[in-house]
Structures are given as C-alpha cells and as structure tokens.
NUNU-587454 format. One line per 2 residues: number of its first residue (from 0); their letters; for each residue x, y, z of C-alpha. Coordinates in steps of 0.25 Angstrom, whole numbers, plus 5000, padded with zeros to 4 digits. Layout:
N
NUM> A> X Y Z ~ ...
END
This chain:
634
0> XX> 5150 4917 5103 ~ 5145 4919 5089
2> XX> 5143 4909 5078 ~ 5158 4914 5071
4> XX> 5164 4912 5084 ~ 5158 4899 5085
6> XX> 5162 4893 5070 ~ 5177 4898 5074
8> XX> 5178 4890 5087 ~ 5170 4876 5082
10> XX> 5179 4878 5069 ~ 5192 4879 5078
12> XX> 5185 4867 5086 ~ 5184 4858 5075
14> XX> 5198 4862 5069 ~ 5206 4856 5082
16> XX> 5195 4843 5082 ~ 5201 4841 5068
18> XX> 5214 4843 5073 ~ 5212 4834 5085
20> XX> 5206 4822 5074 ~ 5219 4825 5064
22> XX> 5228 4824 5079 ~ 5223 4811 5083
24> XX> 5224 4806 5069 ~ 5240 4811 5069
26> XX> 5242 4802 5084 ~ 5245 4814 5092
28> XX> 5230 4813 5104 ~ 5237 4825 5112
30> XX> 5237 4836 5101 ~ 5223 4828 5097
32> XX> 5217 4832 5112 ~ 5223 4845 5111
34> XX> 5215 4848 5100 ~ 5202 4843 5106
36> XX> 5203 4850 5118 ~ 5205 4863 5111
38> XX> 5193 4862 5102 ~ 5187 4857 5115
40> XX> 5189 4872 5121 ~ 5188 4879 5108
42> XX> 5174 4873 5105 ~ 5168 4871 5119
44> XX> 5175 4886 5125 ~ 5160 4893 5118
46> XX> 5152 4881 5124 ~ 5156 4882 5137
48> XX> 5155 4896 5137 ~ 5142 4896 5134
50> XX> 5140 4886 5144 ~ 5144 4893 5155
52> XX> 5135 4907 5153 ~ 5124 4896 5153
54> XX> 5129 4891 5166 ~ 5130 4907 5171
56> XX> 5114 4908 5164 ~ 5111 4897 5174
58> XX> 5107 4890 5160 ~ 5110 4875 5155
60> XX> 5115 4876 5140 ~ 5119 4866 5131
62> XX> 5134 4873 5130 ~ 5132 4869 5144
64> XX> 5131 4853 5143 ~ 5143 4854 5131
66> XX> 5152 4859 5141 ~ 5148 4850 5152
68> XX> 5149 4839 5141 ~ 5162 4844 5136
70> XX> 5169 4845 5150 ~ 5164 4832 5152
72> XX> 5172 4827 5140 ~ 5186 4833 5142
74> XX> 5184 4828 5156 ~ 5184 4813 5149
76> XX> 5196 4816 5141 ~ 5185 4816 5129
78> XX> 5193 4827 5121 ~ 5186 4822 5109
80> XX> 5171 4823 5113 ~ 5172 4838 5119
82> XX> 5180 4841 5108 ~ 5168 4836 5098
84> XX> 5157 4843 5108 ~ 5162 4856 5108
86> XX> 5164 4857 5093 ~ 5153 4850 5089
88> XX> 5144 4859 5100 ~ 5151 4872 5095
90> XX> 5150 4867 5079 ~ 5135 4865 5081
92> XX> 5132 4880 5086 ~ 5138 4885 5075
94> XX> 5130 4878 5065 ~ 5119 4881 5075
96> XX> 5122 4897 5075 ~ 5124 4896 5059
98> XX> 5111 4889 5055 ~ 5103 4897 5065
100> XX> 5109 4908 5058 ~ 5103 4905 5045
102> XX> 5089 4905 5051 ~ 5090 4919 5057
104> XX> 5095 4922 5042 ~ 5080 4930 5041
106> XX> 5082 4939 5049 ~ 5097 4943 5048
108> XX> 5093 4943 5030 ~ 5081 4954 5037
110> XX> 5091 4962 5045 ~ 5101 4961 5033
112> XX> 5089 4969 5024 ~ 5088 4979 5033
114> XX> 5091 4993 5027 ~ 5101 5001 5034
116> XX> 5101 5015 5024 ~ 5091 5019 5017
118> XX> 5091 5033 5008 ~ 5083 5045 5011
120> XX> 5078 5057 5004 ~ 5079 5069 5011
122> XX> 5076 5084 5003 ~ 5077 5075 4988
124> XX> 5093 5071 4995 ~ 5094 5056 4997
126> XX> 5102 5052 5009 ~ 5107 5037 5013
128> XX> 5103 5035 5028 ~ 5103 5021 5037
130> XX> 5091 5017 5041 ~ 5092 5020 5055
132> XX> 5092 5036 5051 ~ 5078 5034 5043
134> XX> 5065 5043 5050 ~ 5050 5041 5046
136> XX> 5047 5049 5033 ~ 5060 5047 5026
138> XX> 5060 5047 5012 ~ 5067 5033 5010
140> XX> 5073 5032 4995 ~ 5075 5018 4990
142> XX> 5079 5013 4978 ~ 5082 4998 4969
144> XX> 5090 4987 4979 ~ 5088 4998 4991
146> XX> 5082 4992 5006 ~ 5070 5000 5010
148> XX> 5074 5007 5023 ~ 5059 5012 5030
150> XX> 5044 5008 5028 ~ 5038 5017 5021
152> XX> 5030 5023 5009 ~ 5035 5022 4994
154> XX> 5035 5038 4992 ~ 5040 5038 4976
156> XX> 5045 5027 4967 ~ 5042 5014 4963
158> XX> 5050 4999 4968 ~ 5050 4984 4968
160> XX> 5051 4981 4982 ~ 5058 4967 4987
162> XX> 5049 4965 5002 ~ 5055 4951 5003
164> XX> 5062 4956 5018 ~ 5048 4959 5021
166> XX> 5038 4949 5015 ~ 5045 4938 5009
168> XX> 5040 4941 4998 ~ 5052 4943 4987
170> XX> 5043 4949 4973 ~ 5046 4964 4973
172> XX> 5034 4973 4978 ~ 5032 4986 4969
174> XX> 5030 4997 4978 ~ 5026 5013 4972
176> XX> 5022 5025 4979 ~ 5014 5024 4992
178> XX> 5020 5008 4993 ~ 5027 5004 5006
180> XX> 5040 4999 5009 ~ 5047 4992 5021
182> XX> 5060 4992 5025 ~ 5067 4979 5021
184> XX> 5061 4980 5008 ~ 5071 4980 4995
186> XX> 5068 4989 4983 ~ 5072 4980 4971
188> XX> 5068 4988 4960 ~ 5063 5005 4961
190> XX> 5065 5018 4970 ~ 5056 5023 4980
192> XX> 5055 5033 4989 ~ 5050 5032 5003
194> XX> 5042 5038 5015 ~ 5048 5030 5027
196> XX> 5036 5028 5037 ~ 5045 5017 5045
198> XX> 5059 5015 5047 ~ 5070 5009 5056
200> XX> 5063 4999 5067 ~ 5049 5001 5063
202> XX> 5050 4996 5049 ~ 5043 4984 5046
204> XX> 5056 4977 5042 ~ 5065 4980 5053
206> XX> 5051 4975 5062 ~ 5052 4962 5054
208> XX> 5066 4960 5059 ~ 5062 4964 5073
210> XX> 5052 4953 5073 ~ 5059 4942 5065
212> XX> 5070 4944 5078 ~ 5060 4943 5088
214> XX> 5056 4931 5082 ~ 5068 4925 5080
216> XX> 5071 4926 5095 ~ 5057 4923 5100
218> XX> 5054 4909 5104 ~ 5043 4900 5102
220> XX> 5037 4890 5113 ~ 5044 4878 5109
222> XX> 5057 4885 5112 ~ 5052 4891 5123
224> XX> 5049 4877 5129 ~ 5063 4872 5124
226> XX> 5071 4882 5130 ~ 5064 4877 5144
228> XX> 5066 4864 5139 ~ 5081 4867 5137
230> XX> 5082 4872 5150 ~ 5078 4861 5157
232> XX> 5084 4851 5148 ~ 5099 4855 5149
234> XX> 5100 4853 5164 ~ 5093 4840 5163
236> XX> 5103 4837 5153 ~ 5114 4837 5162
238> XX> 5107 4830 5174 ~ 5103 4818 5164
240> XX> 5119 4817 5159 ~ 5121 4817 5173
242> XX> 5113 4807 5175 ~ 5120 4798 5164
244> XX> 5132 4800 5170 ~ 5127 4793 5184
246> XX> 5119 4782 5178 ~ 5132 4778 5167
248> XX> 5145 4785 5174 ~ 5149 4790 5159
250> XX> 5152 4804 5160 ~ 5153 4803 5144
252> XX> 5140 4798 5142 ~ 5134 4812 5152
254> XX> 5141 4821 5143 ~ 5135 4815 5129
256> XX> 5121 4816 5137 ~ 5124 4829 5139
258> XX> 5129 4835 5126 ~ 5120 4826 5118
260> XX> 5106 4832 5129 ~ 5109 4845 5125
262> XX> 5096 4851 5118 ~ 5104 4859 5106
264> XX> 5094 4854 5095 ~ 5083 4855 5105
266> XX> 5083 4871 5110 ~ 5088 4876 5095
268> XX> 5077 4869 5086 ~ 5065 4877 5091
270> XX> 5073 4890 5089 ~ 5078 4887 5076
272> XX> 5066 4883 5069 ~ 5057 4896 5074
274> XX> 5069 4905 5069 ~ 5071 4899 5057
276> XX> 5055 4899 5054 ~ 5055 4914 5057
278> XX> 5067 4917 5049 ~ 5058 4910 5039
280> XX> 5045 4917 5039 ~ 5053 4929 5040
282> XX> 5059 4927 5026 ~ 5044 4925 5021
284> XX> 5039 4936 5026 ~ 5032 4932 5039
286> XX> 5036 4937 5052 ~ 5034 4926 5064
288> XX> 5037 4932 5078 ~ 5043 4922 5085
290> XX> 5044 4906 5087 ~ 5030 4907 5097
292> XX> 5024 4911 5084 ~ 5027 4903 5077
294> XX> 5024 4891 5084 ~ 5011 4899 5086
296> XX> 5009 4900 5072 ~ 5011 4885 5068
298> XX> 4999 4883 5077 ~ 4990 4891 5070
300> XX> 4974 4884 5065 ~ 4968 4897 5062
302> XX> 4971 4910 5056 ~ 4962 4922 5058
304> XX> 4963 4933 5046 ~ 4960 4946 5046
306> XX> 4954 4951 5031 ~ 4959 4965 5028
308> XX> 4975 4965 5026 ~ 4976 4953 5030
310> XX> 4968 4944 5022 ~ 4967 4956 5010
312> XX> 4976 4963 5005 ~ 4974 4977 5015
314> XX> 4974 4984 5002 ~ 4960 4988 5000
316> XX> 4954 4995 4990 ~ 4941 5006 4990
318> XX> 4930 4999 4980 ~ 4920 5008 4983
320> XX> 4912 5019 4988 ~ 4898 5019 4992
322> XX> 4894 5034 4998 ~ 4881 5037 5001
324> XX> 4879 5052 5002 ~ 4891 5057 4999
326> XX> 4904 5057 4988 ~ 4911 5046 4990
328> XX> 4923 5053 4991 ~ 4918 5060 5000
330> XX> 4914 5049 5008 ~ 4929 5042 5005
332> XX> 4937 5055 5008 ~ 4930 5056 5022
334> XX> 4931 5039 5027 ~ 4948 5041 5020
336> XX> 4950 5053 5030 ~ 4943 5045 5042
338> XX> 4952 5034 5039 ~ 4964 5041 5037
340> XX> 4967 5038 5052 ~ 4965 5023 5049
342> XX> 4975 5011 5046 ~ 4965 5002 5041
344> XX> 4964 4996 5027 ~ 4952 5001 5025
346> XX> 4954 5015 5028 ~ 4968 5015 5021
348> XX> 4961 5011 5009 ~ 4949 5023 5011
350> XX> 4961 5032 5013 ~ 4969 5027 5002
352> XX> 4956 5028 4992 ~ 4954 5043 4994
354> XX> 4968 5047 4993 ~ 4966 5040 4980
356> XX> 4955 5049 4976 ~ 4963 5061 4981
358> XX> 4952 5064 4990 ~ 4957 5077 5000
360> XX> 4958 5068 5015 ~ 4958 5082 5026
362> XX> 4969 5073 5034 ~ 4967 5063 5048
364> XX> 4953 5066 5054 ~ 4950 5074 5067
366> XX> 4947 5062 5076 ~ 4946 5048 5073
368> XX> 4944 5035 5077 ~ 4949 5020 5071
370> XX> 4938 5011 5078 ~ 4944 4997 5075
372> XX> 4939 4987 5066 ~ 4926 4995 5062
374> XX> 4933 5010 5056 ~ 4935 5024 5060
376> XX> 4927 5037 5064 ~ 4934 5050 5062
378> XX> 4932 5064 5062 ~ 4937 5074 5051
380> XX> 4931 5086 5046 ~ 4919 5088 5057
382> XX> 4913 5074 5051 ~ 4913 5061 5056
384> XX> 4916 5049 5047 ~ 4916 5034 5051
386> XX> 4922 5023 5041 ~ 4921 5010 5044
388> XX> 4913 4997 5045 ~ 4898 4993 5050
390> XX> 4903 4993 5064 ~ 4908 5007 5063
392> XX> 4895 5012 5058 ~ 4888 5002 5069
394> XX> 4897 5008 5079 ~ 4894 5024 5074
396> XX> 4880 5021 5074 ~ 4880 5026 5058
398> XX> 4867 5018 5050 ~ 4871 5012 5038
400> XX> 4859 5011 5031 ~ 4854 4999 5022
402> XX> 4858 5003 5010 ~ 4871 5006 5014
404> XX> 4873 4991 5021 ~ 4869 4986 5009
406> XX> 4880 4994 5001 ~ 4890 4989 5010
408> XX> 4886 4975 5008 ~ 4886 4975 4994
410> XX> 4901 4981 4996 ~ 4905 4971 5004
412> XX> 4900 4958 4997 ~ 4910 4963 4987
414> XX> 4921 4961 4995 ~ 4922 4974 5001
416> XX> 4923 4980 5014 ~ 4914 4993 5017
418> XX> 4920 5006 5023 ~ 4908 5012 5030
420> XX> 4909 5029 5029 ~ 4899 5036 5039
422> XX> 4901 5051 5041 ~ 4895 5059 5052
424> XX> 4888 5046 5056 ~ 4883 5042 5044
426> XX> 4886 5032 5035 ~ 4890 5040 5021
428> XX> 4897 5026 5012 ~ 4903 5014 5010
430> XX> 4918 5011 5005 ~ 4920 4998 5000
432> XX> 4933 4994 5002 ~ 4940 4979 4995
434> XX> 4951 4973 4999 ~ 4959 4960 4991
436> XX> 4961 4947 4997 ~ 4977 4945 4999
438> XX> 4980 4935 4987 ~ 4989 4925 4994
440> XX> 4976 4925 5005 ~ 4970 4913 5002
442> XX> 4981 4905 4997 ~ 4988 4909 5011
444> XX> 4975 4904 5017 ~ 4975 4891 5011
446> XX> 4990 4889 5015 ~ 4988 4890 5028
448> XX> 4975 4881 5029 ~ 4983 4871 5024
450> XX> 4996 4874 5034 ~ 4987 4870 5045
452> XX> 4977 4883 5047 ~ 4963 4877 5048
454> XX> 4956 4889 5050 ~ 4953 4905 5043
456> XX> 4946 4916 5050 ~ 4944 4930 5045
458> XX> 4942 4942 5056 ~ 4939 4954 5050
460> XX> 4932 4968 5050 ~ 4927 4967 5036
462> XX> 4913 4963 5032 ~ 4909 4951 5032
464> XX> 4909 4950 5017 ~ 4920 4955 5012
466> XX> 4926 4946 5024 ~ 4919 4931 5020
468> XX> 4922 4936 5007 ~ 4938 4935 5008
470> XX> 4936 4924 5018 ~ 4929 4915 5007
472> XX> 4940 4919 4996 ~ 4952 4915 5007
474> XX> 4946 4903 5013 ~ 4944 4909 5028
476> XX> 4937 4899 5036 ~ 4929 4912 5044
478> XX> 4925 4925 5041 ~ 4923 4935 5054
480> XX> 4920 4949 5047 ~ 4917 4961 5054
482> XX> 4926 4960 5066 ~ 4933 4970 5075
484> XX> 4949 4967 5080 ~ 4944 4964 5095
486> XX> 4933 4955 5087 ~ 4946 4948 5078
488> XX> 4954 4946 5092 ~ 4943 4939 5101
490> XX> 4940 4930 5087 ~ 4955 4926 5089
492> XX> 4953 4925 5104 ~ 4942 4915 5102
494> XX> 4948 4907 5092 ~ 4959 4906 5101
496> XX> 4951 4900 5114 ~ 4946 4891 5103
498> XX> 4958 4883 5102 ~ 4964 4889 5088
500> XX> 4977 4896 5085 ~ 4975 4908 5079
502> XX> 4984 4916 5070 ~ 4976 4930 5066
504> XX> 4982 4939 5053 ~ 4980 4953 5052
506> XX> 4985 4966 5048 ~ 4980 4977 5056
508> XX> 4978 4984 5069 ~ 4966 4978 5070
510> XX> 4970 4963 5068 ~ 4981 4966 5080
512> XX> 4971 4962 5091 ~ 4968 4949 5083
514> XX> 4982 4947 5077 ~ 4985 4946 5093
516> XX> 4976 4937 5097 ~ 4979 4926 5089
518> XX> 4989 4916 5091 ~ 4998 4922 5079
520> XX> 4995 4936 5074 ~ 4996 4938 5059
522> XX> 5002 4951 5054 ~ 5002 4957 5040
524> XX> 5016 4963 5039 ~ 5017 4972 5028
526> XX> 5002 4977 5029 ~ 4999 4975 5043
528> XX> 5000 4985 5054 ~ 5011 4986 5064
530> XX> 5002 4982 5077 ~ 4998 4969 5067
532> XX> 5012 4966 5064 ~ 5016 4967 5080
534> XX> 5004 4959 5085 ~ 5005 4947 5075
536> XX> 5014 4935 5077 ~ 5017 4934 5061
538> XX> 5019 4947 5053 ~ 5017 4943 5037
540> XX> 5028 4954 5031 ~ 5022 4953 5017
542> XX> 5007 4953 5021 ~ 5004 4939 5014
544> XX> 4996 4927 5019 ~ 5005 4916 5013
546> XX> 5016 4922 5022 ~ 5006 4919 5035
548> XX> 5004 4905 5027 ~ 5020 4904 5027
550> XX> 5021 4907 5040 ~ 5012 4897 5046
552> XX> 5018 4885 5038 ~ 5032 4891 5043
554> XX> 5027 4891 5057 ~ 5022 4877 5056
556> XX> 5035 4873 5050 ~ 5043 4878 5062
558> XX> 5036 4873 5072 ~ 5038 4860 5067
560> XX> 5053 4861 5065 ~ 5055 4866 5078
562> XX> 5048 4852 5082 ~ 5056 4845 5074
564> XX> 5069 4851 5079 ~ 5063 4848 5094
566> XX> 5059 4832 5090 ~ 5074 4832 5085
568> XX> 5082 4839 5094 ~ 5075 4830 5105
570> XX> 5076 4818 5098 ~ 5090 4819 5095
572> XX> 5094 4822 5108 ~ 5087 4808 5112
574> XX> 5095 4801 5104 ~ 5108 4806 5107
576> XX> 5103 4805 5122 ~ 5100 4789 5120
578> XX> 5113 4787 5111 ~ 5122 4793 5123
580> XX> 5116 4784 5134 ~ 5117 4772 5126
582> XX> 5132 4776 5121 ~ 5129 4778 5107
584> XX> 5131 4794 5106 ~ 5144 4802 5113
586> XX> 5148 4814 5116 ~ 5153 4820 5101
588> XX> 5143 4812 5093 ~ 5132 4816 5101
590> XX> 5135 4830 5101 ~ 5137 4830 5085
592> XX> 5122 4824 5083 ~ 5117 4832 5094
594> XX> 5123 4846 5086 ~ 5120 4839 5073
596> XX> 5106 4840 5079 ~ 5104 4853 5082
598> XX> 5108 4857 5069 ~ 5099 4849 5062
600> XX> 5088 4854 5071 ~ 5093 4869 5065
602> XX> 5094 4864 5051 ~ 5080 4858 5052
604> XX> 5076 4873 5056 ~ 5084 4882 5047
606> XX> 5073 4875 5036 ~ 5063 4882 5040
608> XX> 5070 4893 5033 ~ 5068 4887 5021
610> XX> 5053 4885 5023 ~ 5043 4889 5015
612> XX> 5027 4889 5013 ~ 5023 4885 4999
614> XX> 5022 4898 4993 ~ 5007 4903 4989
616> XX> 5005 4898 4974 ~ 5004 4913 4966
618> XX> 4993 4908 4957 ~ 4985 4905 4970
620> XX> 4988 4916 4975 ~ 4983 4926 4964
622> XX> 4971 4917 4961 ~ 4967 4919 4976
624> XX> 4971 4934 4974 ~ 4961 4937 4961
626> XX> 4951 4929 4966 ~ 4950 4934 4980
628> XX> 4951 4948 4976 ~ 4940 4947 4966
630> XX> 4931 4942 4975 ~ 4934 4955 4983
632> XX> 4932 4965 4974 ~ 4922 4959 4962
END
C-alpha cells in the first residue's frame, strides 16, 4: 500500500470517528457503534494484511501485535479502543512514510538533475537526442541553463559552471578549452562544446547516484543488532502480555502490554538517522557508503594523508630543468614520450610541459613499463629512457654522481620534487617539479584536530624535503617520505594492530592499497582515479579537505542521534510498560504516545538534515593558501 493510499484510508478512518463522537453527542449509541466498527475495518483492513504475510514469512511484526490487540478489543465490546488503535496506528505510518520521505529528498532532487536529452553536433547539423542514444566521442553542444549530458573535455567555448550537484560547492566554476565537465553539472552563463569521454552509467554523476542508493539501503551495525533484537523481542512480547493475563486475569490490561511493547520507535530510529546523515553529506558534497561507515567514521583518532593530490592541489608545475650533457628539450621531449603511457601527476605535468613547448612527441613508445611508486622505463626510438625517483636509478643500477645529488637536493630543499631522466642507462638531468598546498589544507586539518582526531600522518613517495616541508606548513604530526604503495598499506596495517582507527586519504592508484587497509578509505572525487573512488569508504565529489572535515563532524552527529533515538525509544516503552501494569496507561492513550513517539524519534533525525559544520573562515583560508604556497616555491 503506498503512502497515497494510506492518507485516503486514515482520512476516511478519522472522518467516521468524528461521526461516531457527533453520534454519541446526538443520543443515538447504535449509529455511534456502527461508525466505530467501520473505521475499525477501514483502518485495521491494511494492518492486518500486513500482519498476515508476516505470519506466511514465518516473521512477528508489529502489524501482528495490533491485530492481536485489536481483536482482543472488539472481543470486550471495546468498539472505542480498536477504533483509536487502528487510526492512530494507521495515522502514524503516514506521518512516518511522509517525514522519511523528506530525508531521502537528496537523492530524489539528484535523480531530478539528471539530463534525459542532450544535443549533438553531427557534420556542422545539430540534433536533439536523449541521453540514452549518447556514444564516447560525441560532440555534446550545450549552452546558458542547459544540464550537461556526458563527461568530457571542453572542445570550443567558454562557460560559468554551477557543480553544486557534484561538490556542494554553489560559486560558478569557469571552465575554457581543455577544462572538464561532469554530467549533472549546469551551465549558468556561456556555450561550450564537448568531446564526451563518458556517458550514460559510467558518468561520475549517474555513479554518485548509484552509490548514495547503496548507501541508503545498507545497514550499519547498530541496526544490524536491532533488527536481531526486534526479532526476539516481539515473540517475547507476547509471551510476557500472556503472562499478565495469568497473573491479573484482565484480558484488557495484556492487550495495552502488547500494543504499548511493540518496538516502533525502537527499530526505526537507527535507520532514520543514518539515512538522513547520508542524504546530508550527499548535499555537501561528500559521498558516505553506507551506515557501517559511518559508524566507522565517527570512530576515527587518526587520519593517514597522502601528499600529492591529496594534500596539494595535483596540479603541479615544471620549475625547472637541470640537463647535464644534452638540451634540455631534448632531454624533456624524451622523459614526455616515456610518460606518455603514464597517469601519474608527475608525468602528466612533464607531458603537459612539452606540449607547451610545441616540442614533436613520435607517439606511445615500443615497450614500457610503470613500475609503482618509483617511475617508468620505456623503449622508443632504439633508446632506452628511465624517469623517475632515486629508487629507480637504484633499482637500474644508473650512478648519480656527486654533483648531481647535490643538484637534486638543492632542488628539493626548495620545495620541489626531482624527476630523475636517465637515458641508455645513464643518468642525462633532473626536472624539478612544485606543486601548491591545497588552501583549505590546513584550516581542514585544524578542524578535525579539534573534532576529536588526535593524530596526522603523511605517507608519501616524495622526498623527504619537500614532504617535512608541507608537513610543518599543515601541522602533520609525522612525516614518512619516500615510501612505496605496499610500504603506505603495511604502515596502516601496523597502526591497525596498535589499537588506532584509521582512516587513509588519497587519490590514486597507488593509494588504492592503502585506502583499503584502513578502517575508512578516503577518496578524492573529482581528481581521484576510478579504482580510488571504488576502494574508499567516503568519496570527496569536490576534491576539498573541509568537506572530509564536514563529514567526520556529520559522522559524529549521527552516531550520537541514533543513540539518542535508541535511549528514548527504550525509555519510552518502559514507562508505558510501568504505567499499564499499574493501571495508569490504556489501550488508546497508550498507543497515541507510543506513535507520538516514534515520530519524535523521526523528527529528532530529519535534523541532521539541517546539519552543518562551521564552514572554513575564507580569510584563514587564503592566509593558509599564500603562505603555504610561498614557502613551496620561494
């Protein structure tokens, strides 16, 4: 029965208690029991029919005990009572099925955004296609108040991007030529043309939904352990109202135990708190997967970070060049077409560099081979070329002379990291590479401390100064530098057997291993890589620190409401419980505060809806940011 069916029935059922008052107010108790006993069958038809496929799912339910109550009723001529119970008991899950509603209102006002045409350009024509028709390489034309249908790259045009779907984030995002877009996304002001890479499911968008759903449905371990507890609960139930009807011999007191036992406020108030925590974070931004999570999350004492992508911005620049025996375009043309097979910041940024410089790349090398977390060693042209850290060279057996470590240091005392370049095994220049400290970083940092993290950790492949550098600017606690992604997931292994909960943050394929050792996996959305994002417990859509800092605030405040809901659903049902055996509470009045108490335990939910972190201060913010990033590249 849906929740429009339901309003018809319990208004029909309170219309003929209405009656039946104005009918014992005009003298005439036969029209008056009439009345009652067809809002009795009106209102209690839908319970018992729920009760009985329980009784065929060989299940106790609490439509169960209303029936059993309700019988019991008419069987005492108390036409009054059953009439009450079913309405009240049939008004309550309306209200219930209406302010639960309102929590999943996230991710119905996501669905609502999704695109269902888009327009194409096809030989100069433009055409109007849904979104299901859309292929990889579609030329996707959008213009001012338009939904972007696909991810992709902006091809021609400028525009003022609303990401809010995606981020959180409501200021407009310029995009240009070579920007990317996500489906979801709004343009508010421009026209751009683009080259769809992913459309339909694997968008980023229509995964976000996916993943918000999942969520939603999956449960944490409070209500895992309530669920068991409902199960055994109800059956005792019965035997104790039982047990009241043998010890006192009033077959009206058993019913009101039975009704007022039923654990309504008891099995809902875990449930609605995590879905309406997740329908919150997902307005923010921030993807949690799921109630275990964030139980999980709340939990948290220390946070491991990764630096590049995560902790900076994963927009690195090329500073410099230092080549020893050959041009230094020469030497950047050949480490660009090694890493032209690569995904890596650093290589994107040494690709990206050369294109810049309009420097002739011959295409993907002959053979190559990504050796994680130390670089790559290709073949192209008849010559080999290494590019990567020490380890590499260490690894190659290429020298690096004297001179040349001392270059390197110099480099990275600066703040920079230092490509190595070796070619036919020997070791031909340097690239310095810089990258800027994300501006909310430290501000995100200091939030969390004070949330209840008590402990900072940096794991990183970087040198070790450039690493304690960005580990003093953002207050991390400790600085590992140098370390290899099984190096990252055995550190998180061993703080694990320590005793400490661990959440890691990352954003590539190489945090993927540490991301899932740790008690919660971080994720960078929007910058991160598609294993991170599937590995991590929490996906940042917007790629910002203050969102993970939301997030755990969130996580914090959910677990607490859901205890809250628990201590007054349990503490409700006592006193209704020791109110009916001392023959203070009866049937009616005991199932109105006993409904009256599930939706308080709702409505004490749906505010986490409203919750929100105190938002980062912007001058803090951009302090952090100047400071930082001067220290990095002065």
């Amino acid at each position: 029965m849906n929740a429009r069916q339901t309003s018809f029935l319990t208004l029909i059922s309170g219309l003929l208690l209405l009656s039946a008052a104005l009918l014992h107010g005009a003298g005439w108790p036969e029209g008056q029991q009439i009345s009652l006993l067809i809002a009795t069958a009106v209102a209690g038809a839908p319970i018992a029919f729920k009760a009985y496929r329980a009784i065929l799912g060989k299940a106790f339910s609490i439509e169960l005990l209303v029936t059993i109550a309700v019988i019991g009723a008419l069987y005492l001529g108390e036409y009054v009572e059953s009439a009450a119970v079913t309405f009240l008991f049939l008004f309550g899950a309306f209200l219930e099925s209406r302010t639960l509603e309102k929590t999943r209102s996230s991710l119905k006002s996501l669905i609502d955004m999704s695109p269902l045409e888009a327009i194409i350009l096809r030989k100069g024509v433009e055409t109007r296609v849904p979104v299901e028709e859309l292929a990889e390489g579609d030329h996707v034309v959008i213009r001012s108040g338009e939904r972007v249908a696909v991810d992709g790259t902006v091809m021609k045009g400028r525009a003022a991007v609303n990401e809010s779907p995606l981020t959180g984030e409501a200021v407009p995002v310029n995009k240009t030529i070579g920007d990317s877009l996500f489906s979801g996304t709004m343009i508010d002001n421009g026209y751009v043309e683009v080259l769809a890479k992913k459309v339909g499911e694997d968008t980023v968008f229509a995964r976000m939904i996916e993943l918000v759903e999942e969520a939603q449905e999956s449960k944490s371990k409070t209500q895992k352990f309530l669920d068991r507890f409902a199960r055994i609960y109800t059956p005792s139930a019965v035997l104790l109202s039982i047990l009241v009807f043998l010890v006192t011999g009033k077959l009206d007191m058993a019913i009101t135990f039975l009704v007022i036992a039923c654990p309504g406020a008891l099995v809902i108030g875990a449930p609605v708190s995590i879905v309406s925590g997740i329908g919150n974070g997902a307005r923010h931004g921030v993807l949690i997967k799921g109630g275990e999570v964030m139980e999980n999350l709340s939990r948290v004492d220390t946070v491991v970070f990764d630096k590049t992508g995560t902790l900076t911005l994963g927009r690195p620049a090329l500073r410099e060049i230092s080549s020893f025996n050959m041009d230094s375009n020469e030497l950047l043309r050949l480490a660009a077409e090694a890493e032209t097979v690569s995904e890596h910041h650093l290589g994107l940024t040494i690709v990206k560099e050369a294109a810049r410089r309009n420097l002739p790349l011959s295409g993907k090398p002959d053979q190559a081979e990504i050796i994680k977390g130390s670089g790559i060693r290709v073949a192209t042209g008849g010559i080999s070329v290494a590019v990567g850290n020490r380890s590499l060279m260490e690894s190659e057996g290429i020298a690096v002379s004297t001179s040349a470590e001392e270059d390197a240091s110099r480099l990275e005392k600066l703040g920079n990291t230092v490509v190595f370049v070796a070619v036919d095994g020997k070791l031909e220049g340097l690239l310095a590479i810089a990258d800027e400290i994300r501006p909310e970083a430290g501000q995100a940092i200091r939030k969390l401390r004070e949330a209840g993290v008590n402990r900072f950790i940096m794991l990183t492949g970087d040198n070790r100064h450039t690493a304690e550098l960005v580990g003093r600017k953002l207050g991390i606690d400790e600085v590992h530098a140098g370390m290899l992604p099984d190096g990252k997931a055995d550190f998180i292994g061993k703080l694990k057997e320590q005793g400490y909960r661990v959440a890691m943050a990352g954003d590539g394929i190489n945090d993927a291993p540490a991301i899932a050792t740790a008690d919660i996996g971080l994720a960078m959305g929007e910058g991160g890589t598609d294993i991170a994002m599937e590995t991590a417990d929490v996906v940042l859509m917007a790629d910002r620190l203050d969102q993970f800092a939301h997030a755990y605030s969130l996580a914090k405040t959910t677990v607490r409401n859901m205890k809250q809901n628990t201590f007054f659903a349990v503490g409700t049902v006592a006193l209704l419980l020791f109110g009916v055996l001392t023959g203070q509470v009866f049937l009616a009045s005991g199932m109105f505060i006993h409904e009256l108490s599930v939706l308080l335990v709702i409505l004490n939910a749906v505010r986490l809806g409203r919750f929100n972190a105190k938002s980062l201060a912007k001058k803090g913010v951009d302090e952090n940011h100047v400071r930082g990033n001067k220290q990095l590249q002065s």
